[in-house]
N, CA, C and O atoms as CSV, one atom per row, in Angstrom:
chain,resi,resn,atom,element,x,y,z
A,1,UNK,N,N,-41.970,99.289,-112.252
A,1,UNK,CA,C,-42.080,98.253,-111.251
A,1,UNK,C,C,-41.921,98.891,-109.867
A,1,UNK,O,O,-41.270,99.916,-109.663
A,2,UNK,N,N,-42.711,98.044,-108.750
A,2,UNK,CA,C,-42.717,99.265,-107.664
A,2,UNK,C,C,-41.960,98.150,-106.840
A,2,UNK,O,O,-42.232,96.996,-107.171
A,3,UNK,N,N,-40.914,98.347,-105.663
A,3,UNK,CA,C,-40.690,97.571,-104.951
A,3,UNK,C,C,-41.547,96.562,-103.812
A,3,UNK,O,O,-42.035,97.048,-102.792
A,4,UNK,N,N,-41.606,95.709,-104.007
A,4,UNK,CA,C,-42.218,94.718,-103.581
A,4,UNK,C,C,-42.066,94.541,-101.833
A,4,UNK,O,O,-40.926,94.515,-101.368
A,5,UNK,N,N,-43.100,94.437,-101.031
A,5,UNK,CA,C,-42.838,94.130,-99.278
A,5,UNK,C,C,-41.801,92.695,-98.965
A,5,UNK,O,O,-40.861,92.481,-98.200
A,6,UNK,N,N,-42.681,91.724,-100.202
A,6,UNK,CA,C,-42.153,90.794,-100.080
A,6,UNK,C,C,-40.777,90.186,-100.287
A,6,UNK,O,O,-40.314,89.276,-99.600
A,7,UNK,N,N,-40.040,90.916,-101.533
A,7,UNK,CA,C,-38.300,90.843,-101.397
A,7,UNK,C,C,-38.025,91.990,-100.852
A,7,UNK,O,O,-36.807,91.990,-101.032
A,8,UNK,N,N,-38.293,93.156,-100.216
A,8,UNK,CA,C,-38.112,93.728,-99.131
A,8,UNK,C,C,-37.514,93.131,-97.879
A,8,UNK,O,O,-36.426,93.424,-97.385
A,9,UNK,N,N,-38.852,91.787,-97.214
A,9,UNK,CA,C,-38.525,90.712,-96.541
A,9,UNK,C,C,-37.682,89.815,-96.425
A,9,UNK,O,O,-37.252,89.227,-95.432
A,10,UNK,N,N,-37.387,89.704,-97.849
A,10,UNK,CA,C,-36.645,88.555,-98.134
A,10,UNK,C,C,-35.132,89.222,-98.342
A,10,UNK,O,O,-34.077,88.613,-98.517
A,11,UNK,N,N,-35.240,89.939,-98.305
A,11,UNK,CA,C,-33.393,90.997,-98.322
A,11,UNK,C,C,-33.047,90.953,-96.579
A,11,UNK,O,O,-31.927,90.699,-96.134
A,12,UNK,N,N,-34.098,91.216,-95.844
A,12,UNK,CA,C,-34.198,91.465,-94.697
A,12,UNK,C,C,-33.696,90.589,-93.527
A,12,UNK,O,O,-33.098,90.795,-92.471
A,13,UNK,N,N,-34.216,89.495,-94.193
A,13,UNK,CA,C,-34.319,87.569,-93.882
A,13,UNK,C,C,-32.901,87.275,-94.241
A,13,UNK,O,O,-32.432,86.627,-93.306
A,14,UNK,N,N,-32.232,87.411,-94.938
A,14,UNK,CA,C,-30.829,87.211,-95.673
A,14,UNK,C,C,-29.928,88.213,-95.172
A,14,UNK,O,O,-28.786,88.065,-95.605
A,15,UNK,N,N,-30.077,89.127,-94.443
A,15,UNK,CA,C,-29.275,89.947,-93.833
A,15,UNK,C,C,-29.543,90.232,-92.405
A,15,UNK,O,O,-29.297,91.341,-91.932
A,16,UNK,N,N,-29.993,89.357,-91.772
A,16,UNK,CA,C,-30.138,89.103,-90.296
A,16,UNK,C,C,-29.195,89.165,-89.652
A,16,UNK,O,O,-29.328,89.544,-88.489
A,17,UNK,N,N,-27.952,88.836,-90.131
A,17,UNK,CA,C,-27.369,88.671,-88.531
A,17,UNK,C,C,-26.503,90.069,-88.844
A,17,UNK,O,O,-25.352,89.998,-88.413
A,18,UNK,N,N,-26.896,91.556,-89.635
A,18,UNK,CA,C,-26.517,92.400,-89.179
A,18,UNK,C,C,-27.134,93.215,-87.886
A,18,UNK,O,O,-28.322,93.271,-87.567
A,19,UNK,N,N,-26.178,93.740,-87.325
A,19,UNK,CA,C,-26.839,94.213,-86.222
A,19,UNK,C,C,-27.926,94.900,-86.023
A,19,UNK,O,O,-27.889,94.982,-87.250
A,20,UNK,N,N,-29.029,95.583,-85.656
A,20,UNK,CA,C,-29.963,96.402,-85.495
A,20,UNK,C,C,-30.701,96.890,-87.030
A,20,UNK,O,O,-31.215,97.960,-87.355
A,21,UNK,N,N,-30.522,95.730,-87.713
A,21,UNK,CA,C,-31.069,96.513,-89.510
A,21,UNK,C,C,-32.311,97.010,-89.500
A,21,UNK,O,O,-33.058,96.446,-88.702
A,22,UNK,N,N,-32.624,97.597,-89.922
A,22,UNK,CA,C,-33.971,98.609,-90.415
A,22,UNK,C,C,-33.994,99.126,-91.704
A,22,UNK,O,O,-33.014,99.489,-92.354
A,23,UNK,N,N,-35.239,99.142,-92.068
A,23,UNK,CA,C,-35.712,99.589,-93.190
A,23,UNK,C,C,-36.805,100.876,-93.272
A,23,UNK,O,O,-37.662,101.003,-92.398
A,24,UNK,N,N,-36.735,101.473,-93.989
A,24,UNK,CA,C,-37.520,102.867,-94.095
A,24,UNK,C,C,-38.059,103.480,-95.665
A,24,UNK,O,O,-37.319,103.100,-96.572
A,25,UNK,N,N,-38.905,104.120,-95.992
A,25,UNK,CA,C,-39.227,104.365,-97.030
A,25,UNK,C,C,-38.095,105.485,-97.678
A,25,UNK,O,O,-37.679,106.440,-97.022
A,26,UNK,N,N,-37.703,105.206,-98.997
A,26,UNK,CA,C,-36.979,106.166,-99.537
A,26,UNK,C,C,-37.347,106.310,-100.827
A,26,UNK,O,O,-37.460,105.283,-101.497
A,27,UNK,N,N,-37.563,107.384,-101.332
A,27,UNK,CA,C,-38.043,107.996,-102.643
A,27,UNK,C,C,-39.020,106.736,-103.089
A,27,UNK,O,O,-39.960,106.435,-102.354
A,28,UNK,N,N,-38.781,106.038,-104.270
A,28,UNK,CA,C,-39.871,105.116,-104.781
A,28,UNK,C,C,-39.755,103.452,-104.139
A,28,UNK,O,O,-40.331,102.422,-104.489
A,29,UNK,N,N,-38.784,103.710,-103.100
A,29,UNK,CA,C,-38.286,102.624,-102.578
A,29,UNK,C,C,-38.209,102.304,-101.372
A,29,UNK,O,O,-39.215,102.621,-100.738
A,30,UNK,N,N,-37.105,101.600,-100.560
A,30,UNK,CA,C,-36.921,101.317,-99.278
A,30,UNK,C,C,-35.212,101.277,-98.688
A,30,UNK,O,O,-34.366,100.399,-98.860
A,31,UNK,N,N,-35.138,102.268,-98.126
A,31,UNK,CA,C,-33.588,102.463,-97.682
A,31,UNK,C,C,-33.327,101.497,-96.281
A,31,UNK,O,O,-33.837,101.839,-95.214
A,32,UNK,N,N,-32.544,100.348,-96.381
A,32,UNK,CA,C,-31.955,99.889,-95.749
A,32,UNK,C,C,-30.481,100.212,-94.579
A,32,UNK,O,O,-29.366,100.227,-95.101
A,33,UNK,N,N,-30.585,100.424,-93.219
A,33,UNK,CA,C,-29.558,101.039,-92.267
A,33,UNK,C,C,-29.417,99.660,-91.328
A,33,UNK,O,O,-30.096,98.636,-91.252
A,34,UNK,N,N,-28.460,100.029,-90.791
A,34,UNK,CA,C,-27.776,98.935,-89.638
A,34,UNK,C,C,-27.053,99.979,-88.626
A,34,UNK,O,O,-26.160,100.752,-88.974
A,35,UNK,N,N,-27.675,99.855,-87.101
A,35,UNK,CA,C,-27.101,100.429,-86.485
A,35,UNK,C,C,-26.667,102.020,-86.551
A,35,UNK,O,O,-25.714,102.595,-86.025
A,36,UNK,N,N,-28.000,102.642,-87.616
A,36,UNK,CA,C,-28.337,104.092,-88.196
A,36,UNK,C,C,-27.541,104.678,-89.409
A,36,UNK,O,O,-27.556,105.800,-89.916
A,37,UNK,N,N,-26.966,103.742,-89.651
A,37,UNK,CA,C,-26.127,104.017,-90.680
A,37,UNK,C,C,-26.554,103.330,-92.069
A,37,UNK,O,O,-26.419,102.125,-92.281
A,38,UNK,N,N,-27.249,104.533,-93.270
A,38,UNK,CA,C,-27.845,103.176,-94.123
A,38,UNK,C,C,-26.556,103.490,-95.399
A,38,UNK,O,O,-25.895,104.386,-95.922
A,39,UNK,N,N,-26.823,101.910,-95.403
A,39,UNK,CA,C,-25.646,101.455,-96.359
A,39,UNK,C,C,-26.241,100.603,-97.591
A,39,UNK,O,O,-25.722,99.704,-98.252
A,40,UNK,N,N,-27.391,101.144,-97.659
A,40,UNK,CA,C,-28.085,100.063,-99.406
A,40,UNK,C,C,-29.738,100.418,-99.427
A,40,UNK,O,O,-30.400,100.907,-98.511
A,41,UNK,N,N,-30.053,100.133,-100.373
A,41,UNK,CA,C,-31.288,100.892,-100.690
A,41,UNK,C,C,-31.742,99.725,-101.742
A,41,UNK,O,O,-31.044,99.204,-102.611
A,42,UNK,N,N,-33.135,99.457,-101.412
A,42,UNK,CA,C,-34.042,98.422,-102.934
A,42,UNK,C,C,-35.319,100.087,-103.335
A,42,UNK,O,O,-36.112,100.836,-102.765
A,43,UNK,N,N,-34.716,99.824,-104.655
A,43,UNK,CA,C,-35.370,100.024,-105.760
A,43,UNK,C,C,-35.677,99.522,-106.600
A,43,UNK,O,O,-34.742,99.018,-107.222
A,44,UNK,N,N,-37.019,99.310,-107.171
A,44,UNK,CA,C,-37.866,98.087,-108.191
A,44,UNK,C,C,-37.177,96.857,-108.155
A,44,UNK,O,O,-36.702,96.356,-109.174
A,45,UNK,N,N,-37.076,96.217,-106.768
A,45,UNK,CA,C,-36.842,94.929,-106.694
A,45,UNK,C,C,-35.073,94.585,-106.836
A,45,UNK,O,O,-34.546,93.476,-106.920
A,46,UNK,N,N,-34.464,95.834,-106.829
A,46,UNK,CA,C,-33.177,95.825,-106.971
A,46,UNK,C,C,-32.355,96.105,-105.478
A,46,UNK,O,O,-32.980,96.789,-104.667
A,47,UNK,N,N,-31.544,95.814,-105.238
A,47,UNK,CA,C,-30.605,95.552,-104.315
A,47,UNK,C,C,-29.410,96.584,-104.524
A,47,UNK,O,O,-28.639,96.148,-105.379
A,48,UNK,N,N,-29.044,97.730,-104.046
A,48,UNK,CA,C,-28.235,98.302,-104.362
A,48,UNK,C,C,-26.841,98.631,-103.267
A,48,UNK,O,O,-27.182,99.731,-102.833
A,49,UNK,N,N,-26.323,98.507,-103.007
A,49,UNK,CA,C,-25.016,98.609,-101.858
A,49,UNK,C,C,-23.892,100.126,-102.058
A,49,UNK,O,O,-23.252,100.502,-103.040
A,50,UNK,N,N,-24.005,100.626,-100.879
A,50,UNK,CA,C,-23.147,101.600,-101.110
A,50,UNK,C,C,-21.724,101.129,-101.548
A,50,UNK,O,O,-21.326,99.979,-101.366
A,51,UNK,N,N,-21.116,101.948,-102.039
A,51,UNK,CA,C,-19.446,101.318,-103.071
A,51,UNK,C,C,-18.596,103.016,-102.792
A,51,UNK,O,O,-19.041,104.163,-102.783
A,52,UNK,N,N,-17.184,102.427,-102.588
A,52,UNK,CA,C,-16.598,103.400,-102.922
A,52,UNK,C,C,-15.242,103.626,-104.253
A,52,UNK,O,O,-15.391,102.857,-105.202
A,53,UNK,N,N,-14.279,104.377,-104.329
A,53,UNK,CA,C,-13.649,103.765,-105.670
A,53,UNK,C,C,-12.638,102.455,-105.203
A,53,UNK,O,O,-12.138,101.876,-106.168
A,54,UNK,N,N,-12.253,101.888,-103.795
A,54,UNK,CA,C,-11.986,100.840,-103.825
A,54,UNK,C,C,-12.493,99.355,-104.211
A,54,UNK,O,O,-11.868,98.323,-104.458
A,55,UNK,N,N,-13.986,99.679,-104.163
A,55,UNK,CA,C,-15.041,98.348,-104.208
A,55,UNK,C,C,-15.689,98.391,-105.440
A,55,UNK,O,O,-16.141,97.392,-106.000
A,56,UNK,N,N,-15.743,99.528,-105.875
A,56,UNK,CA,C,-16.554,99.858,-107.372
A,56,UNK,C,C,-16.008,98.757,-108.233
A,56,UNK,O,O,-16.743,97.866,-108.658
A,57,UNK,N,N,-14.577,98.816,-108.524
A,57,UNK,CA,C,-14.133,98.043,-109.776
A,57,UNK,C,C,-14.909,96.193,-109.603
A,57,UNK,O,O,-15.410,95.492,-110.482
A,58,UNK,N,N,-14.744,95.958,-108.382
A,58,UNK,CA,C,-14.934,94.572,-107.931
A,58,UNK,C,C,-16.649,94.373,-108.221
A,58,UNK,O,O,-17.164,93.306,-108.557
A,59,UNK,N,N,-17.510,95.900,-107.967
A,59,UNK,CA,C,-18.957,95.569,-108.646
A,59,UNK,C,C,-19.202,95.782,-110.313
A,59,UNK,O,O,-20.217,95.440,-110.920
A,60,UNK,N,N,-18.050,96.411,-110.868
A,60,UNK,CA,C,-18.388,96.206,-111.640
A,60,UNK,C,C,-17.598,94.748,-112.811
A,60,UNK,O,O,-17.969,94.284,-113.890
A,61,UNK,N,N,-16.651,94.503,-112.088
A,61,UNK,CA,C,-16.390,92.742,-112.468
A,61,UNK,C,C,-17.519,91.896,-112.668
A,61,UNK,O,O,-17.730,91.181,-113.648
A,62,UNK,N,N,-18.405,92.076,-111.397
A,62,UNK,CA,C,-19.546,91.270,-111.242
A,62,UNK,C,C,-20.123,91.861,-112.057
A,62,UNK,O,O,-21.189,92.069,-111.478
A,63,UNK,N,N,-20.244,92.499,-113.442
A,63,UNK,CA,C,-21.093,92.744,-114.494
A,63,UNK,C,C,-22.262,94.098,-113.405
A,63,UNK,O,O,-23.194,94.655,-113.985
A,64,UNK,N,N,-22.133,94.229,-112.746
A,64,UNK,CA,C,-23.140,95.398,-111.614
A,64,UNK,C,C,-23.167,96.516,-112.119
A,64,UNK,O,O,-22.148,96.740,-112.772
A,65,UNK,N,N,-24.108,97.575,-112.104
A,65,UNK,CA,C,-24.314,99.059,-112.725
A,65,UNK,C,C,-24.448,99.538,-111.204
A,65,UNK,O,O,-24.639,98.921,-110.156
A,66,UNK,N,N,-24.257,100.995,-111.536
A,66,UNK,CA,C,-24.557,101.408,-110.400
A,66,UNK,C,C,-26.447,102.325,-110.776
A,66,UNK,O,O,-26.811,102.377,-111.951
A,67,UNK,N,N,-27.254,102.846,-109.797
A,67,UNK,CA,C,-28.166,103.384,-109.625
A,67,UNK,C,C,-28.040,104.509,-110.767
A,67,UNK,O,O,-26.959,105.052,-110.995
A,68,UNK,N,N,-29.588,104.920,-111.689
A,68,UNK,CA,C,-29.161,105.373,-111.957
A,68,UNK,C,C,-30.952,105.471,-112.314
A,68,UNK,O,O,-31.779,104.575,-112.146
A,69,UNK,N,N,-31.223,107.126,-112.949
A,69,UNK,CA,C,-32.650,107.338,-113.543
A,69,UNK,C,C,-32.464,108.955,-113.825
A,69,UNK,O,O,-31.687,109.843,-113.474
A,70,UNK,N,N,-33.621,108.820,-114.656
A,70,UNK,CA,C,-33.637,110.063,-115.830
A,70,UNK,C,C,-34.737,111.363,-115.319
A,70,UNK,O,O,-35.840,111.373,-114.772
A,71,UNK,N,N,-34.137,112.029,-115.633
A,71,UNK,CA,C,-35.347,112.976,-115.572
A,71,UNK,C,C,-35.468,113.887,-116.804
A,71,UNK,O,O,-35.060,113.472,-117.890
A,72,UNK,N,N,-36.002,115.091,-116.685
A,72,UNK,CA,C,-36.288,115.263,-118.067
A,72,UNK,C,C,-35.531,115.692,-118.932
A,72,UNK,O,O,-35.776,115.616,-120.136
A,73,UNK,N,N,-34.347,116.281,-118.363
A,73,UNK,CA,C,-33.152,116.554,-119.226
A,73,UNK,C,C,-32.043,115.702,-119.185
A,73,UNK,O,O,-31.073,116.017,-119.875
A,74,UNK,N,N,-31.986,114.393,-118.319
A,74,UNK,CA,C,-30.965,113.837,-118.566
A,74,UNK,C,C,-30.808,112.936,-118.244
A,74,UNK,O,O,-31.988,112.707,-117.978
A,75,UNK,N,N,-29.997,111.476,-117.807
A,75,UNK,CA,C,-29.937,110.544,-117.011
A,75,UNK,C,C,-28.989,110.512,-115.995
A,75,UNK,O,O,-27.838,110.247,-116.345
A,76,UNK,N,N,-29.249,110.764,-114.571
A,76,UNK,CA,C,-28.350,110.745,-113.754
A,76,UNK,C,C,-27.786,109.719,-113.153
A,76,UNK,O,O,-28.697,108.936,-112.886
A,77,UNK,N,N,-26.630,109.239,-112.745
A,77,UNK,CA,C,-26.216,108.096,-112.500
A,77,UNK,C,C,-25.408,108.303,-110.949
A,77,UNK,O,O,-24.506,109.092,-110.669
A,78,UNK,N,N,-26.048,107.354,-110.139
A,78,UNK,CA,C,-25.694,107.558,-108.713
A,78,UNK,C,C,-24.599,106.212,-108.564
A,78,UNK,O,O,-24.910,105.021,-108.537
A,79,UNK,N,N,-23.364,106.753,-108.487
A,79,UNK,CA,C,-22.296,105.688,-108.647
A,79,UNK,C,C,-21.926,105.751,-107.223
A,79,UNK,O,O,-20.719,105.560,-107.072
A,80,UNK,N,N,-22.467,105.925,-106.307
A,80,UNK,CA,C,-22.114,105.971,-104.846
A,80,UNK,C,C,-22.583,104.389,-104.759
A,80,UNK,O,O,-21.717,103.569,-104.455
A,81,UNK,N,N,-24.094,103.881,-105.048
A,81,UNK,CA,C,-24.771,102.642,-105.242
A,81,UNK,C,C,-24.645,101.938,-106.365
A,81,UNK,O,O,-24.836,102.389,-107.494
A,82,UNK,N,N,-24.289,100.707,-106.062
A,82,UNK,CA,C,-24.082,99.884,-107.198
A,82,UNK,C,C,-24.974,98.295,-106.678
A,82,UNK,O,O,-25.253,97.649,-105.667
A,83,UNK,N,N,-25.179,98.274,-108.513
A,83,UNK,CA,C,-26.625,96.996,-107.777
A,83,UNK,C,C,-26.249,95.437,-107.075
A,83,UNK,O,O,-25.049,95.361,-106.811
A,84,UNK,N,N,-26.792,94.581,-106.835
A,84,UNK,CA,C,-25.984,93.548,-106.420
A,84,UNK,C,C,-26.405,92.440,-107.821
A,84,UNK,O,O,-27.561,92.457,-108.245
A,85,UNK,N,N,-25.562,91.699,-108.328
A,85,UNK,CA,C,-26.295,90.596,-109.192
A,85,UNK,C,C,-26.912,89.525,-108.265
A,85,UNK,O,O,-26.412,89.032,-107.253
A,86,UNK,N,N,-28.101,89.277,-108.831
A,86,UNK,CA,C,-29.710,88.377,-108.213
A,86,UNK,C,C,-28.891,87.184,-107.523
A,86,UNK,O,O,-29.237,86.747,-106.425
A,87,UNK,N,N,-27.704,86.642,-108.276
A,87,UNK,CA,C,-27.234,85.075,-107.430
A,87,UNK,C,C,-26.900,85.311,-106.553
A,87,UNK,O,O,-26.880,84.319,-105.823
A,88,UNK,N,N,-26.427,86.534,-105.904
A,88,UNK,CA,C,-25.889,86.695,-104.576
A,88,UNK,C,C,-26.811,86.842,-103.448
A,88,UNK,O,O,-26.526,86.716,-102.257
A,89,UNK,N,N,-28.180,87.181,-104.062
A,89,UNK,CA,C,-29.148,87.169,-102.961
A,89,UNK,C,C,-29.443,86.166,-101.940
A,89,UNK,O,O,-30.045,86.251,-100.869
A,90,UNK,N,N,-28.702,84.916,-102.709
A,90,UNK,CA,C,-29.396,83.170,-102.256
A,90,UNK,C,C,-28.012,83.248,-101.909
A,90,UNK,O,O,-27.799,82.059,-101.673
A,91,UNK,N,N,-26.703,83.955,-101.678
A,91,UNK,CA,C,-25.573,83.653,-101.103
A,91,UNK,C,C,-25.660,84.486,-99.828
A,91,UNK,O,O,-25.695,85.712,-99.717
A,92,UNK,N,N,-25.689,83.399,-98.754
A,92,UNK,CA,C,-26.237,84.578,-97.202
A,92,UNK,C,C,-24.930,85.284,-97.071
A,92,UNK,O,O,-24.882,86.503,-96.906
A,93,UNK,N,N,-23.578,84.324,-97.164
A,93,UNK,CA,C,-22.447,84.624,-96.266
A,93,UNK,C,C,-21.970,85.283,-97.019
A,93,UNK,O,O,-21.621,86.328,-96.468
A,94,UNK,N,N,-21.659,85.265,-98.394
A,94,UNK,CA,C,-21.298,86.196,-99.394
A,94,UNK,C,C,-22.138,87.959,-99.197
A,94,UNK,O,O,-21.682,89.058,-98.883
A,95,UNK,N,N,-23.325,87.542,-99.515
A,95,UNK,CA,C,-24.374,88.893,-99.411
A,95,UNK,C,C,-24.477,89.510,-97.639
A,95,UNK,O,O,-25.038,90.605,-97.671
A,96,UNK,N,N,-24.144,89.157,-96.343
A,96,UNK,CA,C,-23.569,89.431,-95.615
A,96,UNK,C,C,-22.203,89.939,-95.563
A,96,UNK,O,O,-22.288,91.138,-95.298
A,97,UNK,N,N,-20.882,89.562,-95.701
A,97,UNK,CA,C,-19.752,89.978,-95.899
A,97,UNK,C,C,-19.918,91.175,-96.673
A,97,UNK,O,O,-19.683,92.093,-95.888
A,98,UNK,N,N,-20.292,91.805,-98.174
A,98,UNK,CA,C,-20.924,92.779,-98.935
A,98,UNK,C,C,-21.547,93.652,-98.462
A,98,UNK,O,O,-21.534,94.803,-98.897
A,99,UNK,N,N,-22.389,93.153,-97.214
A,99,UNK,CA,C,-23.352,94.240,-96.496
A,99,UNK,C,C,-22.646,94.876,-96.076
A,99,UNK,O,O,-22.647,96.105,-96.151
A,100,UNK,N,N,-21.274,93.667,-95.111
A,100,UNK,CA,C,-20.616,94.642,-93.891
A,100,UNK,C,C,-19.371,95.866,-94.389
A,100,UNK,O,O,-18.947,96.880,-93.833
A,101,UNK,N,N,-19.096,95.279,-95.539
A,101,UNK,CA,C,-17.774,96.091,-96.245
A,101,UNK,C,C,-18.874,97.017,-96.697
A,101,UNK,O,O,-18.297,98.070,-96.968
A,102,UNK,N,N,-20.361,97.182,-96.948
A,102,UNK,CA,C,-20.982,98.690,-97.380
A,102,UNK,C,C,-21.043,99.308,-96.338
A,102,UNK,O,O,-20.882,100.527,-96.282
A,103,UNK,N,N,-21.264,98.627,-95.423
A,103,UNK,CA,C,-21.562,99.393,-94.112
A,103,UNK,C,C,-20.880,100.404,-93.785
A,103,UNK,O,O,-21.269,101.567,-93.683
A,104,UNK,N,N,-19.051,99.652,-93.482
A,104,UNK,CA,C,-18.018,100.574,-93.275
A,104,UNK,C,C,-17.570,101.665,-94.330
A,104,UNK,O,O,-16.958,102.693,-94.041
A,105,UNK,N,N,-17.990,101.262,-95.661
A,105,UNK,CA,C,-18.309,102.667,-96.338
A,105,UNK,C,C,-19.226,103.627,-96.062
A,105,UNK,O,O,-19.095,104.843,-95.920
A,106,UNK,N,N,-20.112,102.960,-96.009
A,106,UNK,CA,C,-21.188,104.373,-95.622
A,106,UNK,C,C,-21.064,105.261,-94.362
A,106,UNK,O,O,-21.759,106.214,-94.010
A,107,UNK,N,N,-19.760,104.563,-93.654
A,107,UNK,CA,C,-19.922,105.047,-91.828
A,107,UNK,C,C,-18.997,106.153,-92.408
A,107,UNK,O,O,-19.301,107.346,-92.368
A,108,UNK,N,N,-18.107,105.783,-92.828
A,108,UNK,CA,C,-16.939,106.956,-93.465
A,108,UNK,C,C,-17.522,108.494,-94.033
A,108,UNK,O,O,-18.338,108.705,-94.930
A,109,UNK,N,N,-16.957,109.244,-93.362
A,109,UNK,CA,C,-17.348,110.802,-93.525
A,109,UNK,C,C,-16.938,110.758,-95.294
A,109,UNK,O,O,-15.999,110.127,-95.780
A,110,UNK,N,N,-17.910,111.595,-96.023
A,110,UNK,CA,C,-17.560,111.275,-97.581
A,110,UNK,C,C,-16.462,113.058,-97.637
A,110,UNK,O,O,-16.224,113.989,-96.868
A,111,UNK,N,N,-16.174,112.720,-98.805
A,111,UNK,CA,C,-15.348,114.213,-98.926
A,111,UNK,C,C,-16.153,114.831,-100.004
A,111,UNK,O,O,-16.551,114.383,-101.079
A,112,UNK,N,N,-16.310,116.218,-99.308
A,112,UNK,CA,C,-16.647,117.183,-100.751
A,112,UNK,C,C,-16.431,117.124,-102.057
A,112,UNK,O,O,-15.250,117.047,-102.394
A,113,UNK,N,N,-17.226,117.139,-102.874
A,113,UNK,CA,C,-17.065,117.873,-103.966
A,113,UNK,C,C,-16.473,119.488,-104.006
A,113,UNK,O,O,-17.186,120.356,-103.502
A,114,UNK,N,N,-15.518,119.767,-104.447
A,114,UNK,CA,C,-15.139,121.311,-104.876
A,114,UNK,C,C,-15.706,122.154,-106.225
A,114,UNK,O,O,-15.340,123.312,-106.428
């Protein structure tokens, strides 16, 4: 499934009153930033939000996976992004509030791996 312009739009439309949002092409998808900082990414029609290990547990309550695809030796799983479940899309103030707590994750300098 390829991501669609049209819930592209409609993610876009529902997350308006972040500041300066933009969208840009990323790998098979479209990486979403606010104010240059991108904090969520749609892939095949999916909604994904940056998470860190404070917010993770709370996406995965909501039954949420994080990002994840295979290549030829393996399946890699990008637990930095975790998806949003579809009812929250039609929740502005909910799916706003979510944006802004990814946001301030993603602004945060990450720490190395050793």
């Amino acid at each position: 499934m390829k991501t669609s312009p049209d819930f592209v739009a409609f993610v876009k439309d529902q997350l308006d009153a972040l500041r300066d949002l933009r969208s840009a092409r990323l790998f098979s998808g479209v990486g979403l930033s606010a104010a240059g900082i991108q904090f969520a990414m749609i892939i095949d029609n999916v909604l994904y939000f940056a998470v860190d290990d404070t917010t993770r547990p709370a996406y995965e309550a909501m039954g949420s996976h994080c990002f994840a695809y295979s290549t030829r030796v393996r399946r890699v799983e990008v637990r930095r992004y975790y998806a949003l479940p579809a009812d929250l899309l039609e929740d502005r103030e909910r799916l706003v509030a979510l944006a802004r707590e990814s946001l301030e994750i993603a602004a945060r300098p990450r720490k190395r791996k050793s």
